[in-house]
PDB file of the backbone (N, CA, C, O) and the ligand in Angstrom, with CONECT records:
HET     ZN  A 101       1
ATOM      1  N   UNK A   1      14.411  26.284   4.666  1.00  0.00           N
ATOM      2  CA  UNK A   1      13.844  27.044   5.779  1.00  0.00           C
ATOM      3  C   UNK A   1      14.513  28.403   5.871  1.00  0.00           C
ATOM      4  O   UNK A   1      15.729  28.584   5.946  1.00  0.00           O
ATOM      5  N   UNK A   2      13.659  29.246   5.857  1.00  0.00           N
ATOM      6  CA  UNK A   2      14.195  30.701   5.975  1.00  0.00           C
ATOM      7  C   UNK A   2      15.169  31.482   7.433  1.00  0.00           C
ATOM      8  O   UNK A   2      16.044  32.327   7.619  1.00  0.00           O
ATOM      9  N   UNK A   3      14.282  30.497   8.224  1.00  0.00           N
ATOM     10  CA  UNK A   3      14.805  31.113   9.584  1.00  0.00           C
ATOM     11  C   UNK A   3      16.157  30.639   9.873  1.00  0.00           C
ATOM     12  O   UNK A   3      16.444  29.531   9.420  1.00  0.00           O
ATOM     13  N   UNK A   4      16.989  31.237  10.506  1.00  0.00           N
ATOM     14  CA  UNK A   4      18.146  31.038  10.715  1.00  0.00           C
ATOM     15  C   UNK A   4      18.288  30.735  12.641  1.00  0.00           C
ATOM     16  O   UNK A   4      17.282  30.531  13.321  1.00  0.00           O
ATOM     17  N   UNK A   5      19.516  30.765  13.154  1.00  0.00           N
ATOM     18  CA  UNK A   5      19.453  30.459  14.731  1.00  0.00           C
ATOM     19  C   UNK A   5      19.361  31.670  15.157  1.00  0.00           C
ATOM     20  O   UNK A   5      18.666  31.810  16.163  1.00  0.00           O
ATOM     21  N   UNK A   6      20.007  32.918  14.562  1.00  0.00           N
ATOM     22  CA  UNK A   6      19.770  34.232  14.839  1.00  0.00           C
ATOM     23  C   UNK A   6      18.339  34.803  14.986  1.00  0.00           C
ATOM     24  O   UNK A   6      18.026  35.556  15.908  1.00  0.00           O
ATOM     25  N   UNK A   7      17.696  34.492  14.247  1.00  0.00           N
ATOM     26  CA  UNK A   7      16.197  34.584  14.161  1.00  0.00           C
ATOM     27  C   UNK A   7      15.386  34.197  15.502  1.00  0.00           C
ATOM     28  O   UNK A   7      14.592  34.733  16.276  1.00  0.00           O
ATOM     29  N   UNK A   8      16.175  32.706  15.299  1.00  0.00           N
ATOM     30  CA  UNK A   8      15.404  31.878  16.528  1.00  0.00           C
ATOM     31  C   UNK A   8      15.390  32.227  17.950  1.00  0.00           C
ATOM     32  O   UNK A   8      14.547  32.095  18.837  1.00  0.00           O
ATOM     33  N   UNK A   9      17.063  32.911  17.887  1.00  0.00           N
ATOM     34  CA  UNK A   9      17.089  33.522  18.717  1.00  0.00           C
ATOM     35  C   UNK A   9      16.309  34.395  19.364  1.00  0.00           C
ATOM     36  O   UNK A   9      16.213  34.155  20.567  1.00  0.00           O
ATOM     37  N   UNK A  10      15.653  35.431  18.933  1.00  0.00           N
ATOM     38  CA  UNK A  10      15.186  36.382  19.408  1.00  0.00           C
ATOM     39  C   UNK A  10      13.520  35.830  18.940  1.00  0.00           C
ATOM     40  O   UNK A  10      12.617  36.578  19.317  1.00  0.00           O
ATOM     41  N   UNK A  11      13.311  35.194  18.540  1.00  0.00           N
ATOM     42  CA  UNK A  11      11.649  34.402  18.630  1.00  0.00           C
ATOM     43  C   UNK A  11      11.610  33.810  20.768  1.00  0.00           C
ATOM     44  O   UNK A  11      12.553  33.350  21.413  1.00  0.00           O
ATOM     45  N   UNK A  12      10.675  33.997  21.084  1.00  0.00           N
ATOM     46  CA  UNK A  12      10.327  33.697  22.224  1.00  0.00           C
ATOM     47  C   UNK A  12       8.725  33.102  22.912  1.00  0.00           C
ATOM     48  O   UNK A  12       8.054  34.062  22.532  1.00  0.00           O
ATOM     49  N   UNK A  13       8.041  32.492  23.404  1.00  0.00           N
ATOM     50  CA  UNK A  13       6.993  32.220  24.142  1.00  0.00           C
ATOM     51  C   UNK A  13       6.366  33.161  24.654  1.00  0.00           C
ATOM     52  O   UNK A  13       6.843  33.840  25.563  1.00  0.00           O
ATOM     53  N   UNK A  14       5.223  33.345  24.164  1.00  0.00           N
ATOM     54  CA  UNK A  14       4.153  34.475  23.959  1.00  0.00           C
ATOM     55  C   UNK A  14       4.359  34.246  25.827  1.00  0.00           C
ATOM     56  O   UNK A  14       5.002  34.977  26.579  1.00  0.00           O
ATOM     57  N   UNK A  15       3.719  33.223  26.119  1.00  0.00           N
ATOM     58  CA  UNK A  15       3.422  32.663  27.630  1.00  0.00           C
ATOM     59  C   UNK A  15       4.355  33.259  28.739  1.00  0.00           C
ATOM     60  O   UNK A  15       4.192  34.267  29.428  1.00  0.00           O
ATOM     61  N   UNK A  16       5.652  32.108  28.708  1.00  0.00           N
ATOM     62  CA  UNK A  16       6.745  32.400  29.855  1.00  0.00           C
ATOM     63  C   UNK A  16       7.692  32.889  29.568  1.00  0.00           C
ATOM     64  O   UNK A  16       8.471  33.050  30.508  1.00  0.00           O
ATOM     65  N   UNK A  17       8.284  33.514  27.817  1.00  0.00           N
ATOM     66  CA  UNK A  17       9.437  34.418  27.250  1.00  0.00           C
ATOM     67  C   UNK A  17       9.969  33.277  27.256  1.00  0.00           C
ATOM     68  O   UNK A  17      10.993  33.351  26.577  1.00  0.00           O
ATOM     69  N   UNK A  18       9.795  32.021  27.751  1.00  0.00           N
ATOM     70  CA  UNK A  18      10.880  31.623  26.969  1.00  0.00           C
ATOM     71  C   UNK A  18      11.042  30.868  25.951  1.00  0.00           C
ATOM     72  O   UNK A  18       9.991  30.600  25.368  1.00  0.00           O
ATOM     73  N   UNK A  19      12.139  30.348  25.449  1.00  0.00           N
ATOM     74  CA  UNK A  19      13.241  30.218  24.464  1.00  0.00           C
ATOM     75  C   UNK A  19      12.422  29.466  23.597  1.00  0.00           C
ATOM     76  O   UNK A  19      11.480  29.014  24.247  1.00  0.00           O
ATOM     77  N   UNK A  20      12.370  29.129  22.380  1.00  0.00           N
ATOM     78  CA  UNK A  20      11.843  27.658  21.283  1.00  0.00           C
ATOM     79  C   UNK A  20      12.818  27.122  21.017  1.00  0.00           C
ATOM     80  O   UNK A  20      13.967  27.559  21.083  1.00  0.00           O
ATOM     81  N   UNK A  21      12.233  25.520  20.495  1.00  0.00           N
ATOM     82  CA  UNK A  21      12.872  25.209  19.510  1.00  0.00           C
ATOM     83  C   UNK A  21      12.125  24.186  18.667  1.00  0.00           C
ATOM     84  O   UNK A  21      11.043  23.798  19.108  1.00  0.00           O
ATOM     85  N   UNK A  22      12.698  23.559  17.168  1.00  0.00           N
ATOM     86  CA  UNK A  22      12.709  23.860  16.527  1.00  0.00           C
ATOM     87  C   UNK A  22      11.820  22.447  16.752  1.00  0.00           C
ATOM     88  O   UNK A  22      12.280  21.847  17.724  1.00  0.00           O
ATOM     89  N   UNK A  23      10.537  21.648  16.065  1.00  0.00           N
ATOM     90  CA  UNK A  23      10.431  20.484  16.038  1.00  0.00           C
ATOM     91  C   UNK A  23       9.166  20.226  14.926  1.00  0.00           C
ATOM     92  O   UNK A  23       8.224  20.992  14.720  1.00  0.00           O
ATOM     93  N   UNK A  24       9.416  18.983  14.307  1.00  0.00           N
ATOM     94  CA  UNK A  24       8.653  18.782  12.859  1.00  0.00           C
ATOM     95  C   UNK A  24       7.438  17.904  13.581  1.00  0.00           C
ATOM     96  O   UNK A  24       7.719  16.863  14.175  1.00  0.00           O
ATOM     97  N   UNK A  25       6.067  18.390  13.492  1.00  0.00           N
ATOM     98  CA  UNK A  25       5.026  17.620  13.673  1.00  0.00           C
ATOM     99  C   UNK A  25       5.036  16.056  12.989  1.00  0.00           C
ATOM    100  O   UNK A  25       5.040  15.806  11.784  1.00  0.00           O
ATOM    101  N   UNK A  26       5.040  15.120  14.065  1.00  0.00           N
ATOM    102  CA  UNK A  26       5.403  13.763  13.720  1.00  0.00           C
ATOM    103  C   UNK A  26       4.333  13.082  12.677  1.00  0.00           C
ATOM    104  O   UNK A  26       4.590  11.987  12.179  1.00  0.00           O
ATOM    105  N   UNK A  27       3.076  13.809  12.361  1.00  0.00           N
ATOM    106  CA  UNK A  27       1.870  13.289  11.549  1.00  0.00           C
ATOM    107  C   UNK A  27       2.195  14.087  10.344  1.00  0.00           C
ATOM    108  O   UNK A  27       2.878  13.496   9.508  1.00  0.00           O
ATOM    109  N   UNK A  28       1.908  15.094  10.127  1.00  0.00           N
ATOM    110  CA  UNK A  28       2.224  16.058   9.349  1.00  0.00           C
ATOM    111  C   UNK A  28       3.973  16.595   8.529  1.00  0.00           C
ATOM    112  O   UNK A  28       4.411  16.822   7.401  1.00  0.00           O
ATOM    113  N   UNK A  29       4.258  16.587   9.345  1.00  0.00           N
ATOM    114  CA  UNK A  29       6.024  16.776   9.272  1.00  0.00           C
ATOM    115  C   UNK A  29       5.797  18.182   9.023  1.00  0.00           C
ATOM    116  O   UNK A  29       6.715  18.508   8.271  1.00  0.00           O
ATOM    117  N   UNK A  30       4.876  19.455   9.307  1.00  0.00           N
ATOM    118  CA  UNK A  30       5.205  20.651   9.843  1.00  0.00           C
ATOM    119  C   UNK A  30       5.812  21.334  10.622  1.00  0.00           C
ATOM    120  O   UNK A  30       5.379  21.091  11.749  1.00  0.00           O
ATOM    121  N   UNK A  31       6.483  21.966  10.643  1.00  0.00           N
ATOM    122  CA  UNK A  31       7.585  23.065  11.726  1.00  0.00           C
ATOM    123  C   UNK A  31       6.376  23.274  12.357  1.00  0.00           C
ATOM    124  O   UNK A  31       5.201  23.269  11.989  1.00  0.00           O
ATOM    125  N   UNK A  32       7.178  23.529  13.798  1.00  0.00           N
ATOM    126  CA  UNK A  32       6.726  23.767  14.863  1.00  0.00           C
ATOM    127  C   UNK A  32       7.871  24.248  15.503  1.00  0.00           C
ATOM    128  O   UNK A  32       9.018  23.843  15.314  1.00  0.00           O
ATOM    129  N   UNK A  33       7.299  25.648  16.719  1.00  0.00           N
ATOM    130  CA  UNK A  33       8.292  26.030  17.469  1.00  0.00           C
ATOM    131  C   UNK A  33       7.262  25.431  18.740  1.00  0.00           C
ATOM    132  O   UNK A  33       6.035  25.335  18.726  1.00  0.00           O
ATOM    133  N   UNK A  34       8.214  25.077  19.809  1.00  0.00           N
ATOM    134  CA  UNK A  34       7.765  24.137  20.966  1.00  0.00           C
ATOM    135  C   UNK A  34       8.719  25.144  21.869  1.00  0.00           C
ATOM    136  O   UNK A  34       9.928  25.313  21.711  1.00  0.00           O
ATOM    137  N   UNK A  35       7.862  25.772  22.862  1.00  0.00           N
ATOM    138  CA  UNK A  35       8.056  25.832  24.198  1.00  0.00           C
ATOM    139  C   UNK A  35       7.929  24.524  25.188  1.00  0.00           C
ATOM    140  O   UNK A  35       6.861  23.940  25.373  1.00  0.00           O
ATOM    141  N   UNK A  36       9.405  24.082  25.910  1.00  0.00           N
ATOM    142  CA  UNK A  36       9.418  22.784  26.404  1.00  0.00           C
ATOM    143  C   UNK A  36       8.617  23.566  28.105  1.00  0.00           C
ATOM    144  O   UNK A  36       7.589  23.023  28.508  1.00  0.00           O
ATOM    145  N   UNK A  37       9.085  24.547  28.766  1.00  0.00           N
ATOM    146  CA  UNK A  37       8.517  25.046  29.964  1.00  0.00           C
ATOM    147  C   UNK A  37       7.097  24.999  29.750  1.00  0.00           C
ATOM    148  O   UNK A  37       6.580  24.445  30.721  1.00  0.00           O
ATOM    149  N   UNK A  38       6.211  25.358  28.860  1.00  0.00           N
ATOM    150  CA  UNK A  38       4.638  25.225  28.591  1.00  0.00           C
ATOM    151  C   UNK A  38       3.998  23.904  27.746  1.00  0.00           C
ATOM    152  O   UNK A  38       2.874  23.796  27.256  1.00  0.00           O
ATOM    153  N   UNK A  39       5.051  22.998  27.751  1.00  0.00           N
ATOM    154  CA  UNK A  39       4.409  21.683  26.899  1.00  0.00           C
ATOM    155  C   UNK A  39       3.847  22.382  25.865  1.00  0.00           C
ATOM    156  O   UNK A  39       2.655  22.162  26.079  1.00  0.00           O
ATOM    157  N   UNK A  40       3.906  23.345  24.509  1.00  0.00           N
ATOM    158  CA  UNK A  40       3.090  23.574  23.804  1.00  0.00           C
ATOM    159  C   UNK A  40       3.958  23.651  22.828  1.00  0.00           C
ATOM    160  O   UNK A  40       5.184  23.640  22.944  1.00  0.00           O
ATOM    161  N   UNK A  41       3.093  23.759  21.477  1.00  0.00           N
ATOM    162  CA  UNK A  41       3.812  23.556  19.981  1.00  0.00           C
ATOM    163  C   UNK A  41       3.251  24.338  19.003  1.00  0.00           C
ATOM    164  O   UNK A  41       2.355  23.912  18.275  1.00  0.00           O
ATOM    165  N   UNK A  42       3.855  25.820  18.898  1.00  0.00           N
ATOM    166  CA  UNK A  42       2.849  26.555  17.740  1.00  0.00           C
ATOM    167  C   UNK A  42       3.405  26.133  16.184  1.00  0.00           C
ATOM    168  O   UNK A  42       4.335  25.716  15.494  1.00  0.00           O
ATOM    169  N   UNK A  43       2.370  26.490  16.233  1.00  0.00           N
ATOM    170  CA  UNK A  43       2.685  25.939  14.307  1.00  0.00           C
ATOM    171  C   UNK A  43       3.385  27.637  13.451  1.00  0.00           C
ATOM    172  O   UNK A  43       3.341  28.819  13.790  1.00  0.00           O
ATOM    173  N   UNK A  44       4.071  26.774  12.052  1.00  0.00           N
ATOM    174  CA  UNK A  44       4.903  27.596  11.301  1.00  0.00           C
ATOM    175  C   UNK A  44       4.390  27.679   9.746  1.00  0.00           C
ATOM    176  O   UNK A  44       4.579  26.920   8.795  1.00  0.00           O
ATOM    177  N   UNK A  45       3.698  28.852   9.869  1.00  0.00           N
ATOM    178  CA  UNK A  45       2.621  28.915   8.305  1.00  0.00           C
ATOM    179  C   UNK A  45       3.439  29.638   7.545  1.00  0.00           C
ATOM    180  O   UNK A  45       3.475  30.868   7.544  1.00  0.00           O
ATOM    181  N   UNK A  46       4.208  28.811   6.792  1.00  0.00           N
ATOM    182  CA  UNK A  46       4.874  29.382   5.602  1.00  0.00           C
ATOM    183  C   UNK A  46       5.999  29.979   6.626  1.00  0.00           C
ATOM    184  O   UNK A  46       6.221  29.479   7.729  1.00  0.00           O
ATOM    185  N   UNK A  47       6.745  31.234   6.048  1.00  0.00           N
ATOM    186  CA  UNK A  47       7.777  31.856   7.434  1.00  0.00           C
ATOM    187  C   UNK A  47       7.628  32.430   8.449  1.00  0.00           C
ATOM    188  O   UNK A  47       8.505  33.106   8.986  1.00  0.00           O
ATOM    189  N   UNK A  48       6.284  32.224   8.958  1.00  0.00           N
ATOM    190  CA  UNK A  48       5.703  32.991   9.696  1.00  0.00           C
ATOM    191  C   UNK A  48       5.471  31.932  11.007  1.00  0.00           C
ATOM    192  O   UNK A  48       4.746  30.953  11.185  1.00  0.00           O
ATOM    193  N   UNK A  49       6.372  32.578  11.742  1.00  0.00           N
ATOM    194  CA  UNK A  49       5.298  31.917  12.950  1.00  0.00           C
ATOM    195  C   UNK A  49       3.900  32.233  14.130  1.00  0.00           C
ATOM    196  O   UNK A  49       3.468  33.313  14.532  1.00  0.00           O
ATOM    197  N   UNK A  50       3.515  31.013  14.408  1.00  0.00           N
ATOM    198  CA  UNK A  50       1.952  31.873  14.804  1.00  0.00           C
ATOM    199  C   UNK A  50       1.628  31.600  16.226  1.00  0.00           C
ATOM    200  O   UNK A  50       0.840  30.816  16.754  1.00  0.00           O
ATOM    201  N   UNK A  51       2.656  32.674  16.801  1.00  0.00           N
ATOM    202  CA  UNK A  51       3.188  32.564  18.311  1.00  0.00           C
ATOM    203  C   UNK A  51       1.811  33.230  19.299  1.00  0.00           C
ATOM    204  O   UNK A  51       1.752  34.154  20.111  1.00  0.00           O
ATOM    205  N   UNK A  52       0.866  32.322  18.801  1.00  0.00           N
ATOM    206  CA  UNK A  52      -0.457  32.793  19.972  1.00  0.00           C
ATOM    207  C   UNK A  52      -0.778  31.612  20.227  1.00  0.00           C
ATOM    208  O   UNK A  52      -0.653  30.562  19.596  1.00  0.00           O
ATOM    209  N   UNK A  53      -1.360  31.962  21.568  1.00  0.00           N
ATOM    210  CA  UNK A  53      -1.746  30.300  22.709  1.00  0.00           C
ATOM    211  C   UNK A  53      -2.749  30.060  22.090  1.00  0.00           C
ATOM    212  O   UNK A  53      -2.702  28.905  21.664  1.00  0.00           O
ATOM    213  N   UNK A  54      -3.835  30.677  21.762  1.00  0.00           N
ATOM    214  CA  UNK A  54      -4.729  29.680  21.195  1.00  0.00           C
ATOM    215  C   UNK A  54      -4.503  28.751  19.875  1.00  0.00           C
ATOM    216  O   UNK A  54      -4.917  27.635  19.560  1.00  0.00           O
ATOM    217  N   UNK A  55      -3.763  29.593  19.322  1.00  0.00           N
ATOM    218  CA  UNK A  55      -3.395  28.440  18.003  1.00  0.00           C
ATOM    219  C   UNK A  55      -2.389  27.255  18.448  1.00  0.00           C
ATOM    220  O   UNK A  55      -2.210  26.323  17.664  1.00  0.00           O
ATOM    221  N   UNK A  56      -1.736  27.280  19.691  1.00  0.00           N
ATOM    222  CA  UNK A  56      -0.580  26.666  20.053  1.00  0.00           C
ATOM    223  C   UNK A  56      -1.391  24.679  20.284  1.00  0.00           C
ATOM    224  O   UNK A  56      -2.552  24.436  20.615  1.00  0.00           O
ATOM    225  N   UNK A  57      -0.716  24.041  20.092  1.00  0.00           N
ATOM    226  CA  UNK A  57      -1.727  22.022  20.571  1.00  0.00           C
ATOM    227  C   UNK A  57      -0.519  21.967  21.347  1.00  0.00           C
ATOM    228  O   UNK A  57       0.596  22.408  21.070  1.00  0.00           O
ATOM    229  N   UNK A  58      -0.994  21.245  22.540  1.00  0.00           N
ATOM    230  CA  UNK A  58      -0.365  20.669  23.446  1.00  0.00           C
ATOM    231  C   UNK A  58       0.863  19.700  22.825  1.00  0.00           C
ATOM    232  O   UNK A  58       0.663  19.220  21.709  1.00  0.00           O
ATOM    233  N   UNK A  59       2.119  19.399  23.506  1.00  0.00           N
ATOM    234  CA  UNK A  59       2.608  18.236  23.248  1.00  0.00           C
ATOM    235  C   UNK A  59       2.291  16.921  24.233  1.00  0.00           C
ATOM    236  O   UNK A  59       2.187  16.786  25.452  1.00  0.00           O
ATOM    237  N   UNK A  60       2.196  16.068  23.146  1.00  0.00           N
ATOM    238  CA  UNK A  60       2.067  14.661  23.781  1.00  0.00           C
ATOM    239  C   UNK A  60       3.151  14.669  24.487  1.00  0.00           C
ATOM    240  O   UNK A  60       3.998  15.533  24.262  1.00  0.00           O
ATOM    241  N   UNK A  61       3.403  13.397  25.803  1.00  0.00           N
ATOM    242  CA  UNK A  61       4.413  13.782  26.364  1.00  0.00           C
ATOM    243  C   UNK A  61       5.316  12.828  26.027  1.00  0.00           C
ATOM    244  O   UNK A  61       6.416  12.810  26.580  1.00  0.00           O
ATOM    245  N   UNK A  62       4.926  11.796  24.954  1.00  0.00           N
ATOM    246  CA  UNK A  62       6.225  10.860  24.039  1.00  0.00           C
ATOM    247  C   UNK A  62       6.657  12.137  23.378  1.00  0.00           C
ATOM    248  O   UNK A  62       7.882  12.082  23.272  1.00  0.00           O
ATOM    249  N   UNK A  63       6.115  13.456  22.804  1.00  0.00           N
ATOM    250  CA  UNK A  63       6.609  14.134  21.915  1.00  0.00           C
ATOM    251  C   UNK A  63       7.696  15.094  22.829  1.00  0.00           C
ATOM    252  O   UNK A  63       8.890  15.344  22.658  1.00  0.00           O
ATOM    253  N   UNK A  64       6.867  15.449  23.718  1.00  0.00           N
ATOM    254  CA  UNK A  64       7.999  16.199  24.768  1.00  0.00           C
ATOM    255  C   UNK A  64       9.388  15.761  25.029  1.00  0.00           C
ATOM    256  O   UNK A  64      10.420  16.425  25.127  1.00  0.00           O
ATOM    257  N   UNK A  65       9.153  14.353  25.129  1.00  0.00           N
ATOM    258  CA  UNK A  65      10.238  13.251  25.867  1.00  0.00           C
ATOM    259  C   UNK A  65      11.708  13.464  24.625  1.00  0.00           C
ATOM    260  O   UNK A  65      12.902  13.309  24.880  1.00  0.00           O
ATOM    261  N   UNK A  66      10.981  13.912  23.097  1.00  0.00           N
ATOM    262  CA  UNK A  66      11.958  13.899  22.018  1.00  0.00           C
ATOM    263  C   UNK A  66      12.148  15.398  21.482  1.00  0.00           C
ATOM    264  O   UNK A  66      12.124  15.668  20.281  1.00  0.00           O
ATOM    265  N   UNK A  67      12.326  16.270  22.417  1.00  0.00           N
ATOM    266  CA  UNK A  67      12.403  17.847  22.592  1.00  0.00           C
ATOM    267  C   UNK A  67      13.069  18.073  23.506  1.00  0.00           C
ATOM    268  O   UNK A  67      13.822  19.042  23.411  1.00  0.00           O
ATOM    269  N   UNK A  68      13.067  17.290  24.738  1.00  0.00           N
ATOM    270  CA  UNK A  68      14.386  17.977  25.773  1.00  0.00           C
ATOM    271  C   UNK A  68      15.143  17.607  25.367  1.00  0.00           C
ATOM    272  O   UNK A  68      16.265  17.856  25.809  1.00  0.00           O
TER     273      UNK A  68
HETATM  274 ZN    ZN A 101       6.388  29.078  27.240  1.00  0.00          ZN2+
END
């Protein structure tokens, strides 16, 4: 993985600014950055992340429950 915590750092939620982190889609095993304040999970295409709400899927809230 390219991104580092420094990176991550300054990556943020299109939505409420805030913070991500880091979580592997449990079907897929794709990166995902998850805003826990917006229940949402954008996906990570190649090193790129694709920090817009419409591309963002909800988290289930068993998935949430393993993110805080
Ligand atoms: Zn957010």
């Amino acid at each position: 993985m390219a991104f580092d915590s420094l990176l991550l750092s300054v990556l943020a939620c299109p939505i409420c600014k805030g913070s991500l982190v880091w979580h592997t889609h449990p079907d897929t095993k794709a990166p995902e950055l998850v805003c826990k304040f917006d229940r949402l999970a954008f996906p990570v295409l190649g090193d790129a992340p694709i920090l817009i709400e419409q591309k963002a899927r909800s988290l289930l809230l068993a998935e949430y429950e393993q993110v805080k």
